[in-house]
N, C-alpha and C positions, 0 to 999 in steps of 0.2 A: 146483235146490237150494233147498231153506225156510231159515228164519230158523236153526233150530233145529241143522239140520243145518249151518252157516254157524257157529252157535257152538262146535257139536262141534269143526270143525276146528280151529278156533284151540285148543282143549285138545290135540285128537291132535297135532298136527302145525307148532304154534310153536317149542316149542323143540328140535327137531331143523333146522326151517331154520334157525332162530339159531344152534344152531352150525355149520351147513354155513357159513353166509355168514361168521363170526366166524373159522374157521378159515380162509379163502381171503384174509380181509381183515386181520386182528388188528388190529382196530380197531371196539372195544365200541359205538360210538357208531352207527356205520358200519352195524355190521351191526342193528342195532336199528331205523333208518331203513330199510332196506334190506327186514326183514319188517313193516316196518307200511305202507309202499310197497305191497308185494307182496300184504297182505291189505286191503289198500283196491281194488288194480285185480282181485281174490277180490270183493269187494266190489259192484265196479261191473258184473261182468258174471255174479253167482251164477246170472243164471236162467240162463245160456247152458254153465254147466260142471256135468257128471255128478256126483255125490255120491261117485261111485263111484272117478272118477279125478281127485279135486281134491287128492291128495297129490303124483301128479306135477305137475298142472297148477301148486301152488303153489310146488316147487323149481324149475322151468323158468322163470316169473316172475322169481322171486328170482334164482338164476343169470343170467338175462338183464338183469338193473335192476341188477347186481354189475358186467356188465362194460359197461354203460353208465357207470355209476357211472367206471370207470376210462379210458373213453374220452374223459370229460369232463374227466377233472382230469390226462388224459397218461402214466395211471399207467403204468409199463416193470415189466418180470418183474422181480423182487428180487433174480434169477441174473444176470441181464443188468448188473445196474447196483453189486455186489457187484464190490470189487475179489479177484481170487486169495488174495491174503493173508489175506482173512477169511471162507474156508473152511474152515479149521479154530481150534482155539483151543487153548492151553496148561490153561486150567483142566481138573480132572480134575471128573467126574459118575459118580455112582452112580446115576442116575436114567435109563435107558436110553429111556423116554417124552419126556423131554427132547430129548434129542439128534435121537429122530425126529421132534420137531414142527420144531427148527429145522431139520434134511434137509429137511422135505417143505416146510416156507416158502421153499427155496432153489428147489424146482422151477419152471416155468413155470407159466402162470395155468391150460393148459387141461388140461395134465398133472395139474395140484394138484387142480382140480374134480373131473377124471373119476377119479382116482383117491379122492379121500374119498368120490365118490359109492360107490363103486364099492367100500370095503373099510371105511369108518367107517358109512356109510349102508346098504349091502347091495343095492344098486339090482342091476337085470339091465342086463346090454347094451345091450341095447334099451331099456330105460326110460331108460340116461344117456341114450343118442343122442337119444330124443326131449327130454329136459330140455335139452341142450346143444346141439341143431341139429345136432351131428357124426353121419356116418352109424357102423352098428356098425363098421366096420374101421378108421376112424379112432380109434375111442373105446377099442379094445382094442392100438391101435400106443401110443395116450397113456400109458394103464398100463401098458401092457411098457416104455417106454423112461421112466416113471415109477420104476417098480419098479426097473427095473436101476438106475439111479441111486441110490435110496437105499440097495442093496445093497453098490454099489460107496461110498460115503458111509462107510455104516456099518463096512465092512471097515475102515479106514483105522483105524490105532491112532491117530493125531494128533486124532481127530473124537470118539471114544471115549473115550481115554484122560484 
């Protein structure tokens, strides 16, 4: 990859990881560390990655520095450590976008990845699996059992309402 090519990317392809990682993390700071991380180790090995596939090569980075990132600091799923009682809420919304970002923040970590790759991003199968290390039938069990989740979520008049 040339210089040139190396600046392309960061046009194509910054603020789409920004918000992959912003959505997984919500935490602005986080994820802004997280692609300048990602386009420095872009960076250190541009002669070694294709032009061609340095858009997955750049979410698999980031995805991978994200959950180091939580390994470091002990992070737990947000479902895991969420007491019952505040899965749902009294307040009413009109805002139906709302409600499904706080669903999908309640998911697991690899659940939440593989599914924003996978319906906010547009990735194929195969492409999460290679971003995420999981092989394709793990990456299509995440989203199914992603998916049913926030269907059953969203049912719920109390989450709605």
């Amino acid at each position: 990859m040339t210089l040139n090519e190396y600046n392309k990317t960061v046009d194509l392809f910054a603020d789409n990881v920004y918000r992959f990682i912003l959505k997984n993390t919500k935490d602005e700071a986080l994820a802004k560390d997280i692609v300048q991380d990602s386009y420095e180790k872009l960076w250190l090995n541009y002669q070694n990655v294709n032009f061609l596939k340095v858009k997955s090569y750049l979410f698999s980075v980031a995805y991978h520095t994200m959950i180091d990132q939580y390994r470091r600091s002990k992070y737990f799923s947000k479902q895991d450590s969420l007491p019952e009682a505040n899965h749902y809420h009294t307040e009413q919304y009109s805002d139906i976008s709302e409600v499904l970002n706080q669903a999908v923040a309640l998911l697991p970590s690899d659940q939440q990845s593989t599914l924003l790759l996978r319906d906010y991003e547009g990735y194929s199968y195969k492409e999460i699996s290679e971003i995420t290390g999981l092989n394709e039938s793990q990456v299509k069990v995440y989203i199914y059992r992603a998916r049913v989740f926030l269907k059953n979520y969203l049912v719920k008049v109390e989450n709605i309402a």
